[in-house]
FIFITOR-189689 format. One record per residue (C-alpha): residue number from 1; residue in one letter; x, y, z. Coordinates in pm, 1 decimal, padded with zeros to 6 digits, always signed. Example, Ala and Ser with C-alpha at 12.3 -4.5 7.8 and 13.67 -1.06 7.14 Angstrom:
residues 2
- num / residuo / x / y / z
- 1 / a / +01230.0 / -00450.0 / +00780.0
- 2 / s / +01367.0 / -00106.0 / +00714.0
//
This chain:
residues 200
- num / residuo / x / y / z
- 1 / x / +00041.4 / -00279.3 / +01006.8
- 2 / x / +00017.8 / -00474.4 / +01313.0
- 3 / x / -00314.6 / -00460.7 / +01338.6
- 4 / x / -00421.4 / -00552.3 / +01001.8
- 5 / x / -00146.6 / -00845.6 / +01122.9
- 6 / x / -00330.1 / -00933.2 / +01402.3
- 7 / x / -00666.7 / -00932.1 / +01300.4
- 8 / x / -00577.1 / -01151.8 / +00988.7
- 9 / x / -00303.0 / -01440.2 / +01119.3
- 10 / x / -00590.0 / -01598.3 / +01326.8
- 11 / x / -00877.5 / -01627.6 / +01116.2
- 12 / x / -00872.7 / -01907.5 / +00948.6
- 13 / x / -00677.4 / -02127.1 / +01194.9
- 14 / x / -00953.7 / -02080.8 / +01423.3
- 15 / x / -01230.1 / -02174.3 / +01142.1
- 16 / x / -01046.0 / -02480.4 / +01117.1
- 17 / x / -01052.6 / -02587.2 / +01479.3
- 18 / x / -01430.7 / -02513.9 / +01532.5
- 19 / x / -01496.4 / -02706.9 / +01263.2
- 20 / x / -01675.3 / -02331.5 / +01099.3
- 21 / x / -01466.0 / -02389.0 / +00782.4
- 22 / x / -01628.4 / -02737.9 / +00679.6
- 23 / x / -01983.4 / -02607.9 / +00775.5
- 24 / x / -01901.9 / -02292.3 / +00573.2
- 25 / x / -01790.3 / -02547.6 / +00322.2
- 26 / x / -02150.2 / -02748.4 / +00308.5
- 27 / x / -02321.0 / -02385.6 / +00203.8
- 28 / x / -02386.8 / -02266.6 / -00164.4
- 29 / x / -02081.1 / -02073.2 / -00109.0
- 30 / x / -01743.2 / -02125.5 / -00309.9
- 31 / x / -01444.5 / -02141.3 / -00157.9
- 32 / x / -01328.6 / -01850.0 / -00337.8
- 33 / x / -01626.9 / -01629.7 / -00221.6
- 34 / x / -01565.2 / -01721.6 / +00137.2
- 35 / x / -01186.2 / -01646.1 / +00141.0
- 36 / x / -01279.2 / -01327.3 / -00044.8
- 37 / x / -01520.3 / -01234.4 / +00226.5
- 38 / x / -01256.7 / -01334.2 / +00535.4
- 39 / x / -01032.0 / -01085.7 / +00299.3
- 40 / x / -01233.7 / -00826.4 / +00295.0
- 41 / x / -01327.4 / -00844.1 / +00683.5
- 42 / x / -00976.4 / -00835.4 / +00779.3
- 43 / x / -00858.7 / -00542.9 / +00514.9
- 44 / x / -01169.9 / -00349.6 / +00658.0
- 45 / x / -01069.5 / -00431.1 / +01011.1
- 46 / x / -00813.0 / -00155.4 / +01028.0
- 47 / x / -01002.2 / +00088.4 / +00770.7
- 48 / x / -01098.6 / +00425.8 / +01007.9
- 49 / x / -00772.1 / +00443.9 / +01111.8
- 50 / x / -00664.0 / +00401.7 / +00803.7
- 51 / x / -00872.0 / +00704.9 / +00715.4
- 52 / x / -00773.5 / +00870.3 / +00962.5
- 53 / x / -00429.7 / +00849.9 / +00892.5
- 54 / x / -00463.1 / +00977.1 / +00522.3
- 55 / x / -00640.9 / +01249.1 / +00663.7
- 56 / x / -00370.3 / +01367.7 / +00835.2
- 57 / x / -00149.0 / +01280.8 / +00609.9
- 58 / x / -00320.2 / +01456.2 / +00307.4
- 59 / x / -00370.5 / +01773.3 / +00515.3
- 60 / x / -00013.3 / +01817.2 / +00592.0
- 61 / x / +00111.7 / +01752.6 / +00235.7
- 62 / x / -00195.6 / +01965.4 / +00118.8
- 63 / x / -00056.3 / +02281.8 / +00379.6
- 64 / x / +00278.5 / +02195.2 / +00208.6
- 65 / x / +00123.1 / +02225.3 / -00161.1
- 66 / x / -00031.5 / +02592.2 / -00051.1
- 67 / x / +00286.9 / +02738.7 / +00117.6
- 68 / x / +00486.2 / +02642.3 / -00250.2
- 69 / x / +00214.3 / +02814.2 / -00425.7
- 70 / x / +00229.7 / +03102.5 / -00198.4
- 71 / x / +00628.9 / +03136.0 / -00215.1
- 72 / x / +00611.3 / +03052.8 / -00583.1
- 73 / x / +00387.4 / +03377.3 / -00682.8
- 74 / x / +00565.9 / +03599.4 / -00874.7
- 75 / x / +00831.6 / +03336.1 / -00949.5
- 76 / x / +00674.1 / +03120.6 / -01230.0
- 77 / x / +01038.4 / +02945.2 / -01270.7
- 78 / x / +00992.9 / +02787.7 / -00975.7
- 79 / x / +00586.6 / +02642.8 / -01027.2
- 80 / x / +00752.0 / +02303.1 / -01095.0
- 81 / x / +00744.8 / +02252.7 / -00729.1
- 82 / x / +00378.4 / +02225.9 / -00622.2
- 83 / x / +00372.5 / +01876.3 / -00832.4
- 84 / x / +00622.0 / +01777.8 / -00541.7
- 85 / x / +00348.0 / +01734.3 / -00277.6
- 86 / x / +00109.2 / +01621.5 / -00539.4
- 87 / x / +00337.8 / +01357.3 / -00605.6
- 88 / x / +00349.7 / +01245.5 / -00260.5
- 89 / x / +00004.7 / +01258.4 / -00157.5
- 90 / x / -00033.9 / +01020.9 / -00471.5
- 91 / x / +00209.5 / +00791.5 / -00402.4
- 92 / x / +00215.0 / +00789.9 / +00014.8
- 93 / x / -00189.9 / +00801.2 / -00064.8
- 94 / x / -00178.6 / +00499.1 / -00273.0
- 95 / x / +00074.6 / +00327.3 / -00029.5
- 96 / x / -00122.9 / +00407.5 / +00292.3
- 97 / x / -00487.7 / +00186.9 / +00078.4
- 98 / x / -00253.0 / -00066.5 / -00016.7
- 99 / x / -00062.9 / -00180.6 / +00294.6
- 100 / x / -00350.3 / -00352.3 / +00459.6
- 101 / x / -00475.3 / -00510.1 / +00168.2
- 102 / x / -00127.5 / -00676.0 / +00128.5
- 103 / x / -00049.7 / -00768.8 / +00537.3
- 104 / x / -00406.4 / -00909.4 / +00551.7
- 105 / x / -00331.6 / -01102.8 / +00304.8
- 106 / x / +00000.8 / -01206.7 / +00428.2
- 107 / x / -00165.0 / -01287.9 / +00780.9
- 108 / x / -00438.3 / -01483.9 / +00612.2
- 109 / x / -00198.8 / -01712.4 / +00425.4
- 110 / x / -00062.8 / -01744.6 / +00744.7
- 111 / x / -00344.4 / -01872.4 / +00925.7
- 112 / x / -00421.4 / -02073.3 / +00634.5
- 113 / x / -00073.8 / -02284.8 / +00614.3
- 114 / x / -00011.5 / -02304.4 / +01025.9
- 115 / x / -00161.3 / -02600.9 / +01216.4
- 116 / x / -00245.3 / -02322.3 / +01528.1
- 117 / x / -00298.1 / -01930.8 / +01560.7
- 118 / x / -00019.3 / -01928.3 / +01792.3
- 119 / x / +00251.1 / -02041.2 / +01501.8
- 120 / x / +00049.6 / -01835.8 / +01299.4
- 121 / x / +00094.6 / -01552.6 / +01537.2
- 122 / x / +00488.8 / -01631.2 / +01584.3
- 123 / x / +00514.0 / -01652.7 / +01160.2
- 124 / x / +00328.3 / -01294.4 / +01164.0
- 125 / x / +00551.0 / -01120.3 / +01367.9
- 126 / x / +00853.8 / -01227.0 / +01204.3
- 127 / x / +00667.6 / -01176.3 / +00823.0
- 128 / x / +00615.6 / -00806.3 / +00911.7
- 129 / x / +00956.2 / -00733.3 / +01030.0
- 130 / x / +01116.5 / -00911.4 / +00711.2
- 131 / x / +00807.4 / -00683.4 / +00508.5
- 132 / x / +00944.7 / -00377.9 / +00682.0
- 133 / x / +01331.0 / -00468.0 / +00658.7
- 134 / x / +01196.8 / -00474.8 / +00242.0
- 135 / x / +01058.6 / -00170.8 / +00218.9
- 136 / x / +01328.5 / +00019.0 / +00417.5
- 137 / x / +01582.1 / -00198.4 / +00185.1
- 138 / x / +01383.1 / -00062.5 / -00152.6
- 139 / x / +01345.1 / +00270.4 / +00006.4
- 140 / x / +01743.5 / +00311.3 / +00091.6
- 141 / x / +01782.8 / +00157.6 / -00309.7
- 142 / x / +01525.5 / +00415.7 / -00485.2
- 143 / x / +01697.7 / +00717.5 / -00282.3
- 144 / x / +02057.6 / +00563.8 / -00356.0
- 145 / x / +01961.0 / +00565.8 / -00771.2
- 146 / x / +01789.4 / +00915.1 / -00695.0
- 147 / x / +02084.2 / +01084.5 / -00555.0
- 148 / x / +02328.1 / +00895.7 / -00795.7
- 149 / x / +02116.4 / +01025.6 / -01127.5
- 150 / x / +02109.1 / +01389.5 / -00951.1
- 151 / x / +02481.6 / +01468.1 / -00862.0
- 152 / x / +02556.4 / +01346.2 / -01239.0
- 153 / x / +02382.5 / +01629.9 / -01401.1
- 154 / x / +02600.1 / +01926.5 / -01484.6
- 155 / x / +02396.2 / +02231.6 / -01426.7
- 156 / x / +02269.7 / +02294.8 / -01113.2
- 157 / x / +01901.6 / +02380.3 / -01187.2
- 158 / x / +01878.7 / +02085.2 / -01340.1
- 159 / x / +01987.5 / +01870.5 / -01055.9
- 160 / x / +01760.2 / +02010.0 / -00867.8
- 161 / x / +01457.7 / +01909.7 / -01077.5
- 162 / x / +01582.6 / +01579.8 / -01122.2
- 163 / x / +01632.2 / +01526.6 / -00752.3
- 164 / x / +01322.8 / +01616.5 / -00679.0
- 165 / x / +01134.1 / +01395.9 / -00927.2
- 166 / x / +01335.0 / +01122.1 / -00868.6
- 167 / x / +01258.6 / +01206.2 / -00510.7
- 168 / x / +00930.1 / +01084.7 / -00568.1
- 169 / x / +01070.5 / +00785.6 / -00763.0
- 170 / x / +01188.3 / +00652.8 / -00435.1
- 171 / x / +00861.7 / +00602.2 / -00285.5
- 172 / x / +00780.6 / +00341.1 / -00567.1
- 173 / x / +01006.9 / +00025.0 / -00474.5
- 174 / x / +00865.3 / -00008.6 / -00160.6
- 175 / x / +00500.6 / +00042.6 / -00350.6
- 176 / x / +00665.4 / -00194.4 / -00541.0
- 177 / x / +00723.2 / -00421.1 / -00232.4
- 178 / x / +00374.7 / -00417.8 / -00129.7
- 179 / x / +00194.7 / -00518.9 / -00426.2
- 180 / x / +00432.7 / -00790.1 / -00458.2
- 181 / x / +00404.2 / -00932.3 / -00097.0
- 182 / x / -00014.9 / -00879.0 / -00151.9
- 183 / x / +00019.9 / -01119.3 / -00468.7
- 184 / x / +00266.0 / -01369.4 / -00322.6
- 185 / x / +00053.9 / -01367.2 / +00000.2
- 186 / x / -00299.2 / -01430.1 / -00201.0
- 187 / x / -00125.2 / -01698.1 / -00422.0
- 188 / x / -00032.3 / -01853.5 / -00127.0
- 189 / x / -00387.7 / -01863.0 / +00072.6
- 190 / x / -00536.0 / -02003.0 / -00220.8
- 191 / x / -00262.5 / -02291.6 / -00254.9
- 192 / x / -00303.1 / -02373.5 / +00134.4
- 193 / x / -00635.0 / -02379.6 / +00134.8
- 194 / x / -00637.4 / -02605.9 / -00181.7
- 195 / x / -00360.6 / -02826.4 / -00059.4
- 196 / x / -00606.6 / -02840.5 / +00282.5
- 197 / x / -00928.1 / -02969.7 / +00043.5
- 198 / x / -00739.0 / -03176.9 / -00134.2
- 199 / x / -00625.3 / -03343.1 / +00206.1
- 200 / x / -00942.0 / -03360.1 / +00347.4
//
């Protein structure tokens, strides 16, 4: 996350004070294609480890999946539970390709609505600590409602189920959270850099 942070919040600060943005500005490019591309460079920025990390994170939940199927053989009652870790290598999967779609983003618009990388850099830091405060916030929600909806039901095989699918429905607020800071965050790059044209 800081990284994709870091990488992102000075970008387009610094096109401004070289004067790159208006030259970039004079070329058959729109502005939407060259935001798009400083998008792109700073999601990709971060992208090996990125892979790297849902390697990892894949092969654990994958060694997970095989010992449930190897403790569920000759129990076919309890087979439910290998779509546990296929849940989660869905959903932390899914998580781990959007997160640095939506901070580069955030760090973009960023660099796009501070007058100096340094502000920029000050506004970052803050940004991802109130982004992680969210998520942990959503997360604590989602496993509140989870636990809530399992101790209600009666028979006990039955809370189990439920607290393990709702288990999974706790990782989806702070999914939640990220898609909604990536579309904020683009919304707002495209009205500073508008608001900057216009100005000009």
């Amino acid at each position: 996350d800081w990284m994709t942070m870091a990488r992102s919040w000075g970008r387009l600060a610094l096109e401004y004070q070289t004067g790159r943005w208006d030259m970039l500005r004079l070329t058959a490019q729109t502005e939407g294609a060259i935001l798009r591309a400083h998008y792109a460079a700073a999601s990709a920025s971060v992208w090996r480890l990125m892979l790297a990390l849902l390697g990892l994170q894949t092969a654990a939940l994958l060694t997970i999946l095989l010992g449930e199927i190897i403790s569920a053989i000759g129990y076919p009652s309890s087979l439910w539970t290998v779509f546990i870790p296929l849940g989660l290598i869905f959903v932390l999967g899914l998580d781990l390709l959007l997160r640095p779609r939506a901070l580069a983003a955030l760090g973009l618009a960023l660099s796009a609505s501070a007058p100096r990388a340094g502000m920029a850099a000050v506004l970052g830091s803050v940004a991802l600590i109130l982004f992680w405060f969210a998520q942990v916030m959503a997360l604590g929600v989602g496993f509140f409602l989870a636990s809530y909806t399992a101790l209600a039901s009666r028979n006990y095989v039955l809370s189990i189920v439920v607290a393990s699918v709702l288990g999974l429905a706790v990782l989806i607020p702070p999914l939640l959270v990220t898609l909604f800071v990536q579309r904020v965050a683009l919304f707002r790059l495209a009205s500073a850099v508008a608001a900057r044209e216009a100005a000009v």
